[in-house]
SEKELUM-132619 format. One line per 8 residues: their letters; for each residue x, y, z of N, C-alpha, C, CB. Coordinates in Angstrom, 3 decimals, always signed. Atoms other than C-alpha are relative to their C-alpha. Glycine has a CB too. Layout:
A) X,Y,Z,X,Y,Z,X,Y,Z,X,Y,Z; ...
***
This chain:
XXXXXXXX) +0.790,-0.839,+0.895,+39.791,+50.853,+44.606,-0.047,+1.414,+0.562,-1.437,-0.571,-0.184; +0.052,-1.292,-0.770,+40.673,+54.202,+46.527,-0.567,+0.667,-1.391,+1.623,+0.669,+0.781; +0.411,-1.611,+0.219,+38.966,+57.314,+45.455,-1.410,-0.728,-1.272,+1.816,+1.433,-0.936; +0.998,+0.616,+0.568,+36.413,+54.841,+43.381,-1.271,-0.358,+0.496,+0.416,-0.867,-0.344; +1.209,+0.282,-0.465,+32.482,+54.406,+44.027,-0.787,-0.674,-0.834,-0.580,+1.005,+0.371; +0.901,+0.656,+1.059,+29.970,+51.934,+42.876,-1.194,+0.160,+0.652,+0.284,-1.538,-0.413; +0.815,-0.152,-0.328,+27.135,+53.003,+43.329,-1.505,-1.094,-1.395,+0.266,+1.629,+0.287; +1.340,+0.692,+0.571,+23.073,+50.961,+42.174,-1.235,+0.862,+0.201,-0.300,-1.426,+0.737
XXXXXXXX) +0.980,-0.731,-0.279,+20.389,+52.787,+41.396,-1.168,+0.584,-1.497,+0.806,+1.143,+0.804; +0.911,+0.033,+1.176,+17.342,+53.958,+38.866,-0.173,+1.885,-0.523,-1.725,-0.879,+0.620; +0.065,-1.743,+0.422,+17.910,+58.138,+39.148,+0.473,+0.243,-1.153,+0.817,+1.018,+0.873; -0.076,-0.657,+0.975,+17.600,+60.110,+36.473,+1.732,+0.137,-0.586,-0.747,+1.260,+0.420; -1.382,-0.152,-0.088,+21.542,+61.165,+37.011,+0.730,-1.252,-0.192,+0.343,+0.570,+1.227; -1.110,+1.511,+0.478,+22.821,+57.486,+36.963,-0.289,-0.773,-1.399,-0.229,-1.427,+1.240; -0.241,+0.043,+1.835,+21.318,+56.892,+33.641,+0.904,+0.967,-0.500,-1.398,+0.348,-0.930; -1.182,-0.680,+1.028,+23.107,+59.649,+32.196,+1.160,-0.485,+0.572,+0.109,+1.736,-0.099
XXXXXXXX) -1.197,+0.200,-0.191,+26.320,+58.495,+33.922,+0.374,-1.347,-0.884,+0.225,-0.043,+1.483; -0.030,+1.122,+0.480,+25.577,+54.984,+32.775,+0.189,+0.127,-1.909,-1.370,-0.686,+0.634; -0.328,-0.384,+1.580,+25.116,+56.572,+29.010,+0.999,+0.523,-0.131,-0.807,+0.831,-0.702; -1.777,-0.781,-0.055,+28.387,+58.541,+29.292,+0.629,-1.191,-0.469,+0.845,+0.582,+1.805; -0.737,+1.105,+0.426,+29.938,+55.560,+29.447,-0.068,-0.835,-1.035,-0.005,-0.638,+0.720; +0.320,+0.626,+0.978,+28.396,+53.358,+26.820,-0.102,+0.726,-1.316,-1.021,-0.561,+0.328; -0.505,-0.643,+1.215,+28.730,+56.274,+24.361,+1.424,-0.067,-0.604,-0.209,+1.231,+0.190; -1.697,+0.070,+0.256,+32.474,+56.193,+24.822,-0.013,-1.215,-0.639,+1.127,-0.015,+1.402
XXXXXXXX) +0.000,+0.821,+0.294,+32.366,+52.681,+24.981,-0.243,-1.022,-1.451,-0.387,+0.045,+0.735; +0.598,+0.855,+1.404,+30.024,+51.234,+22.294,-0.061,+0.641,-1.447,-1.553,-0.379,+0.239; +0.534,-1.006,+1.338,+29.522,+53.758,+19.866,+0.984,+0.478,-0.039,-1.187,+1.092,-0.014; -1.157,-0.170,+0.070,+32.750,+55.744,+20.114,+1.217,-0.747,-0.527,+0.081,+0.195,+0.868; -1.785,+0.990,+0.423,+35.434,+53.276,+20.304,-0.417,-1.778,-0.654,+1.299,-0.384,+2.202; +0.340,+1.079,+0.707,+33.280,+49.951,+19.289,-0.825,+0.150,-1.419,-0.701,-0.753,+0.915; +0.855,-0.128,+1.006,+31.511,+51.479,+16.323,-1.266,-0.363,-0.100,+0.419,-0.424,-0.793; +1.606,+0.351,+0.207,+27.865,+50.449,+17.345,-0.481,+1.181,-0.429,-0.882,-0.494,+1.319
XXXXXXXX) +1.162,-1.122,+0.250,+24.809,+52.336,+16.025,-0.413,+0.776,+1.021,-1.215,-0.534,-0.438; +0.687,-1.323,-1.112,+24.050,+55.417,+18.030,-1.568,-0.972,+0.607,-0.640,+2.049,-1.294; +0.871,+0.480,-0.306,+20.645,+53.784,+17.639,-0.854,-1.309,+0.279,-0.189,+0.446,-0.402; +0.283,+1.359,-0.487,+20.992,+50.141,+18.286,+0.896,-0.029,+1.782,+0.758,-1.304,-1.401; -0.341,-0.123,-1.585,+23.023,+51.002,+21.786,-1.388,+0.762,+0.882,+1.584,+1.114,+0.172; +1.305,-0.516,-1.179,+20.130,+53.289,+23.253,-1.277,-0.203,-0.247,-0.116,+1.466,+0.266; +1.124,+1.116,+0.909,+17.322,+50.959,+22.775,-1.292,+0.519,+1.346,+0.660,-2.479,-0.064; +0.948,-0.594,-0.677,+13.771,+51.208,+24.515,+0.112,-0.420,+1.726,-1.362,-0.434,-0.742
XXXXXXXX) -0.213,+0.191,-1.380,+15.152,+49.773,+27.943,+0.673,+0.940,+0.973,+0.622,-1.038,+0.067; -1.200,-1.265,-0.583,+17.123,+53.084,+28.577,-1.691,+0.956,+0.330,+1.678,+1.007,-1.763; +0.909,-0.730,-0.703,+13.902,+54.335,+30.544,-0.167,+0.174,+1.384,-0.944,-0.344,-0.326; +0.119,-0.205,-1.258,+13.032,+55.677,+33.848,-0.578,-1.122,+0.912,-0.686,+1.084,+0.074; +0.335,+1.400,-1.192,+12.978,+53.081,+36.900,+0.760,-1.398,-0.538,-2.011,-0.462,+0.075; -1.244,+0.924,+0.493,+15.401,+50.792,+35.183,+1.099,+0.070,+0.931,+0.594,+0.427,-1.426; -0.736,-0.067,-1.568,+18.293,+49.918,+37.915,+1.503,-0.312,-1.047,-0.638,-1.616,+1.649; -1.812,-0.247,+0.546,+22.278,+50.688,+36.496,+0.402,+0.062,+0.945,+0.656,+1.232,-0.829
XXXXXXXX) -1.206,+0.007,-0.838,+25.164,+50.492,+38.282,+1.184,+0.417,-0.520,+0.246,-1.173,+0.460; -0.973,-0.297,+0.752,+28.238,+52.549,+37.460,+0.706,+0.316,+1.321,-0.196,+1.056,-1.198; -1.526,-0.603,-0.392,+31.683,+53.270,+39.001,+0.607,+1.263,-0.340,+0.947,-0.782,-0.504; -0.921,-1.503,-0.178,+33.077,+56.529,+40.000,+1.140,+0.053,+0.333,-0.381,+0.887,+0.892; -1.309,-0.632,-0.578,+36.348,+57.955,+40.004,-0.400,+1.169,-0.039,+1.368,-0.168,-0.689; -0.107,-1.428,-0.180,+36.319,+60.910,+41.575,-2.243,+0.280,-0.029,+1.326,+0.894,-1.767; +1.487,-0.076,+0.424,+32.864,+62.483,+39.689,+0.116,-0.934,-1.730,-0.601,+2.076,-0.110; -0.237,+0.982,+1.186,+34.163,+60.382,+36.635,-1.220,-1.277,+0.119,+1.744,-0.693,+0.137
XXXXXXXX) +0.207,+1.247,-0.078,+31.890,+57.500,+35.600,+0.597,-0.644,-0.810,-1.057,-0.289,-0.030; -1.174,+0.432,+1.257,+34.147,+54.886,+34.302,-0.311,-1.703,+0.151,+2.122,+0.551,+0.447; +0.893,+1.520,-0.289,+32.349,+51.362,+34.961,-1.619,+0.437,-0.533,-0.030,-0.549,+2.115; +1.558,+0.085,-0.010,+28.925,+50.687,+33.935,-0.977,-1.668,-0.064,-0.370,+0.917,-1.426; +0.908,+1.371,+0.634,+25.933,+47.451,+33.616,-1.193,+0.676,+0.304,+0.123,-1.745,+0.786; +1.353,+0.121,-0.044,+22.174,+47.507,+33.630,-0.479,-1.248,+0.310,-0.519,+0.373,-1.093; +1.025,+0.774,-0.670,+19.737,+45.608,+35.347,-1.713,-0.182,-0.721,-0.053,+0.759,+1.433; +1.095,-0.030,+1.428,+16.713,+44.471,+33.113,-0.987,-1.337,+0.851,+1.009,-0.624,-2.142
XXXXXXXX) +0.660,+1.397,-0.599,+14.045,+41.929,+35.284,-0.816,+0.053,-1.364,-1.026,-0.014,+1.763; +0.459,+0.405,+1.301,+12.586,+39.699,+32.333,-1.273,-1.092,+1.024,+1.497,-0.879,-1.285; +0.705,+0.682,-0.269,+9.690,+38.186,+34.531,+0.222,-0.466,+1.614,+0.049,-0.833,-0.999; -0.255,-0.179,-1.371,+8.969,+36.774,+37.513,+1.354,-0.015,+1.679,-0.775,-0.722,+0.014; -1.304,+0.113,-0.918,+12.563,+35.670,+39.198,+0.996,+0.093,-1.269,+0.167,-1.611,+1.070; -0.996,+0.012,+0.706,+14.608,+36.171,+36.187,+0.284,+1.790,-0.385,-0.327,-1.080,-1.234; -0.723,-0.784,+0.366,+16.851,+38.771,+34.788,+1.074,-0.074,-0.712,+0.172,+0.414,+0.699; -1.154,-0.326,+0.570,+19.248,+40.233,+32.445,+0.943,+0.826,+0.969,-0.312,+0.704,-1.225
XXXXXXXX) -1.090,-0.959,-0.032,+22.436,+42.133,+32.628,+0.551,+0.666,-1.423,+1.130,-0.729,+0.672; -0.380,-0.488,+1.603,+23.286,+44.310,+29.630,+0.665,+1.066,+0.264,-1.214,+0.381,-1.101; -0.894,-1.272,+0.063,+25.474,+46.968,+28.777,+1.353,+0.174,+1.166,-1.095,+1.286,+0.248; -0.507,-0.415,-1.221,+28.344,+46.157,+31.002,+1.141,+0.676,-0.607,+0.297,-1.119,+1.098; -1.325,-0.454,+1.385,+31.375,+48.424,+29.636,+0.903,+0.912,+1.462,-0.858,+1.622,-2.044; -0.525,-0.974,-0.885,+34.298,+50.192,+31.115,+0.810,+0.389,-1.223,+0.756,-0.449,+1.504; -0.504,-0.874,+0.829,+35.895,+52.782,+29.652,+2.008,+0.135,+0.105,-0.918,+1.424,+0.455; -1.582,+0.868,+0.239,+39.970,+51.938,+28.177,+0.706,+0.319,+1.526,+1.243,+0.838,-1.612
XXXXXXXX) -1.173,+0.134,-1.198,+41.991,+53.557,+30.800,-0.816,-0.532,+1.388,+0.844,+1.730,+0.356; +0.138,+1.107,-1.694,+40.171,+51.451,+33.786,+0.069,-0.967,-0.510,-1.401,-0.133,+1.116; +0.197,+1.473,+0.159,+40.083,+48.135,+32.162,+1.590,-0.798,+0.433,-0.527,-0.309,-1.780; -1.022,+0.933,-0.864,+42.116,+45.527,+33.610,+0.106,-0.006,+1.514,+1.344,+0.320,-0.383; +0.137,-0.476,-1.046,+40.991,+47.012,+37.130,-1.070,-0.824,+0.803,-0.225,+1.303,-0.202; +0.891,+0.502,-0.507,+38.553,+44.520,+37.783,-1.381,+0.824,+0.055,+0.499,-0.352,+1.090; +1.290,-0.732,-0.340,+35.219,+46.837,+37.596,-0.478,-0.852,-0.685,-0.352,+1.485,-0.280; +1.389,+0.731,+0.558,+33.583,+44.712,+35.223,-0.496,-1.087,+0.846,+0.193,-0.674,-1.444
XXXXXXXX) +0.325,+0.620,-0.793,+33.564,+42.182,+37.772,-0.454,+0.215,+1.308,+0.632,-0.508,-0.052; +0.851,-0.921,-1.183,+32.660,+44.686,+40.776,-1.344,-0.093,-0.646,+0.526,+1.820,+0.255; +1.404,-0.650,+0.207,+29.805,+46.001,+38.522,-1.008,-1.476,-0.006,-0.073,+1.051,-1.705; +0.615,+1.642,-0.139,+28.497,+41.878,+37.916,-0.228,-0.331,+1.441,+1.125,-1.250,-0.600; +0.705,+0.614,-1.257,+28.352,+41.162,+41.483,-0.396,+0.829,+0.772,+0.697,-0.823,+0.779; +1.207,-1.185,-0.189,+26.350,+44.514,+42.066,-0.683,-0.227,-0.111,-0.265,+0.949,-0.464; +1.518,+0.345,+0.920,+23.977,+43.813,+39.989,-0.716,-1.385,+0.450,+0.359,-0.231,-1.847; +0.447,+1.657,-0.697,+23.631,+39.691,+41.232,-0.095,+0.607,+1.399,+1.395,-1.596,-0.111
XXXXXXXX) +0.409,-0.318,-1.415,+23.677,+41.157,+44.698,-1.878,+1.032,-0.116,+1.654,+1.198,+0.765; +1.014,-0.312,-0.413,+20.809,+43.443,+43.769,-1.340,-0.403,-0.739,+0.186,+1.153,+0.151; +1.163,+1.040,+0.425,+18.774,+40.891,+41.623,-0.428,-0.814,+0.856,+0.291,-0.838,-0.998; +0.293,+0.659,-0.516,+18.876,+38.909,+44.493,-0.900,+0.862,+1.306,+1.081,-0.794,+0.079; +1.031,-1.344,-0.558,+17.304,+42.131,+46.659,-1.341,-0.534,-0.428,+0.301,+1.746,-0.823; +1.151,+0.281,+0.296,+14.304,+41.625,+44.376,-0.636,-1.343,-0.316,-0.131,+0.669,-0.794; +0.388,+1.503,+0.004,+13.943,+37.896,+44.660,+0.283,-0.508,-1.947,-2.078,-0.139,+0.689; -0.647,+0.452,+1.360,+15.597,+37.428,+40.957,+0.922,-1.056,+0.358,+0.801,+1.180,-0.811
XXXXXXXX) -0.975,+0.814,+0.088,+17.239,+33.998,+40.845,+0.561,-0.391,-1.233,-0.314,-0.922,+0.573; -0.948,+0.279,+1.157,+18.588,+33.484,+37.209,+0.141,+1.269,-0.750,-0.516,-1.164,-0.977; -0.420,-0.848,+0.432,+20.273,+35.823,+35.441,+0.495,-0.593,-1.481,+0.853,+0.563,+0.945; -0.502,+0.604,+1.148,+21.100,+35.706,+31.658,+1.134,+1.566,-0.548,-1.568,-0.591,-1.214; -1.042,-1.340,+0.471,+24.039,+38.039,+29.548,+0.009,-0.573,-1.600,+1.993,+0.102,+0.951; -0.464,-0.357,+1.510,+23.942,+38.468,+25.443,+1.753,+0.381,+0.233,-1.067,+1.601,-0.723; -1.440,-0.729,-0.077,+27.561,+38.617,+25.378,+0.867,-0.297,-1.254,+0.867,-0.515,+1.338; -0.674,+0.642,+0.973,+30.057,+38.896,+22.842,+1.474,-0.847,+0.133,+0.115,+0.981,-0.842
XXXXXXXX) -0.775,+1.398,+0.528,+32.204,+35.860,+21.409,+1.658,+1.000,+1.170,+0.189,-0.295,-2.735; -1.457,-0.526,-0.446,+35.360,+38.384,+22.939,-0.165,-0.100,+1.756,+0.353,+1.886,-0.661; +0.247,-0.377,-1.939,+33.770,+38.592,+26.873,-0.419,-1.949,+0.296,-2.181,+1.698,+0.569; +0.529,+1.613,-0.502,+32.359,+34.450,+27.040,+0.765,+0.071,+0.890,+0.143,-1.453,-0.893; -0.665,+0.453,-1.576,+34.972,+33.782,+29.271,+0.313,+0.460,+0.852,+0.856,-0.464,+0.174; +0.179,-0.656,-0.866,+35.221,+36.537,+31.309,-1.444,-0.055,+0.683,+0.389,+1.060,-0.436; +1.161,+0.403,-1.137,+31.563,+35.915,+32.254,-0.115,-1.219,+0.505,-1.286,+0.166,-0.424; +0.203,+1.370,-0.469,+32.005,+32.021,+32.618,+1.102,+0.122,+1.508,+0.525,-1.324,-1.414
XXXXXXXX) -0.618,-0.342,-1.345,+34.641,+33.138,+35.108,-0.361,+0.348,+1.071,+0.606,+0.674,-0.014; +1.121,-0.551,-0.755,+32.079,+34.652,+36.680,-1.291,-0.770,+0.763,-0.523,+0.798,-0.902; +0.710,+0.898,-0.299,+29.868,+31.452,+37.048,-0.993,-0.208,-0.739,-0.290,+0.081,+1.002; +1.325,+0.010,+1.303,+27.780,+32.075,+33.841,+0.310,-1.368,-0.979,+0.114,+1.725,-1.269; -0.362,+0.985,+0.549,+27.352,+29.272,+31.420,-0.225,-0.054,-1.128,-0.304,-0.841,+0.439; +0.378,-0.171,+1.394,+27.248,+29.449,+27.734,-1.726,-1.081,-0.299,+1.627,-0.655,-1.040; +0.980,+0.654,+0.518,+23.382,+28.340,+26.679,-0.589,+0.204,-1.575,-0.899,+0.239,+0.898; +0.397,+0.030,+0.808,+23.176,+29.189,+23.147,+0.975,-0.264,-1.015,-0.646,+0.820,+0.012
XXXXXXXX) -0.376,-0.253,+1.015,+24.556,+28.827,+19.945,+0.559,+1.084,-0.805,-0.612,-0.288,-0.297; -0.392,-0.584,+0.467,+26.625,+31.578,+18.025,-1.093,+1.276,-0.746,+0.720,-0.825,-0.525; +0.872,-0.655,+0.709,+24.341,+34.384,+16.703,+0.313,+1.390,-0.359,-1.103,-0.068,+0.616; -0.504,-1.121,+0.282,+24.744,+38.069,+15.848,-1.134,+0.858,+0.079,+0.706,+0.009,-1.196; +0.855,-1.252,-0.678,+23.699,+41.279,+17.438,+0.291,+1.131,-0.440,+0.124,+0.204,+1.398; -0.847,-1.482,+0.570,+24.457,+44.719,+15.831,+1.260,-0.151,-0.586,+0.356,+1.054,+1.156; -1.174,+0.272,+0.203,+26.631,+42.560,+13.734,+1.133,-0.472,+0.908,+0.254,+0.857,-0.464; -1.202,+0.520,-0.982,+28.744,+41.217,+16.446,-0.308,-1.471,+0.377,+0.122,+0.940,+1.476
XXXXXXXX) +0.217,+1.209,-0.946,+28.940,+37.602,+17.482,-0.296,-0.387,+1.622,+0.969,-0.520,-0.180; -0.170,-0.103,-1.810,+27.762,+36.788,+20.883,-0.580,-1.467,-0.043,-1.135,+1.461,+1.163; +0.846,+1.224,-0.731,+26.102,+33.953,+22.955,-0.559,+0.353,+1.076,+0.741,-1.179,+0.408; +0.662,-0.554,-1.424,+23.603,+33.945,+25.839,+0.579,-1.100,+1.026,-1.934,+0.034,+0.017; -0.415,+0.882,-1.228,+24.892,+32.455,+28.954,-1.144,+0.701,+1.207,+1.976,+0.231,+0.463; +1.122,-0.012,-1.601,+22.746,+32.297,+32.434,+0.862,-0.209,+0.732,-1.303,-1.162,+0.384; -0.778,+0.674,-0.962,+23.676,+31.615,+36.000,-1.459,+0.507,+1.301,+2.025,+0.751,+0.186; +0.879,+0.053,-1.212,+21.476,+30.861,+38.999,+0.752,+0.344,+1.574,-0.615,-1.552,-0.010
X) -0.524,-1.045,-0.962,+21.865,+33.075,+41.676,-0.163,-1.284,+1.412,-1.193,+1.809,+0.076
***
């Protein structure tokens, strides 16, 4: 991963890096709603993790604790020319490394019907049924840290 950084963290600056990306990503090139991607969890003290090239951010996920040892992961996206580079799977075991920091042992992912098996690869496990999110098919899968 020369000249690449992954950095975890809740500053002001790594949200916007983290939105950079998910603009390209979701809204840009996946056609989501401007206003169903930047939802009320895009607030200060929230913990992202994005990938730098260079000053480029070109990886991203979010960190979302849902209670006392649990947690999400949302928004994990990389932007076209890095994919296939493995970051989405750097930025996933960022984020499980620093859920487990705050004593978070299960983790869950809304994901869509196109990523399932890239997160079961991951050790996640499909727990729901087919449903639809901003119009998109997904499923929730978990995995105990």
């Amino acid at each position: 991963m020369a000249n690449k950084d992954l950095v975890i963290g809740s500053d002001a600056w790594q949200r916007a890096a983290s939105i950079y990306v998910r603009m390209n990503v979701f809204v840009l090139e996946r056609n989501i709603d401007i206003k169903d991607e930047f939802d009320q969890n895009d607030v200060p003290g929230v913990t992202y993790a994005v990938i730098y090239d260079g000053k480029q951010p070109v990886a991203t996920g979010r960190f979302l604790r849902e209670g006392e040892d649990e947690g999400r992961l949302t928004r994990i996206a990389t932007l076209a020319d890095y994919r296939g580079q493995h970051l989405g799977s750097q930025i996933i075991t960022a984020l499980e490394r620093h859920a487990q920091s705050v004593h978070v042992h299960k983790l869950t992912i809304h994901a869509e019907l196109t990523a399932v098996t890239f997160y079961e690869r991951l050790g996640y496990h499909s727990v729901s049924d087919v449903y639809y999110e901003d119009g998109v098919a997904c499923r929730v899968l978990t995995r105990t840290l």
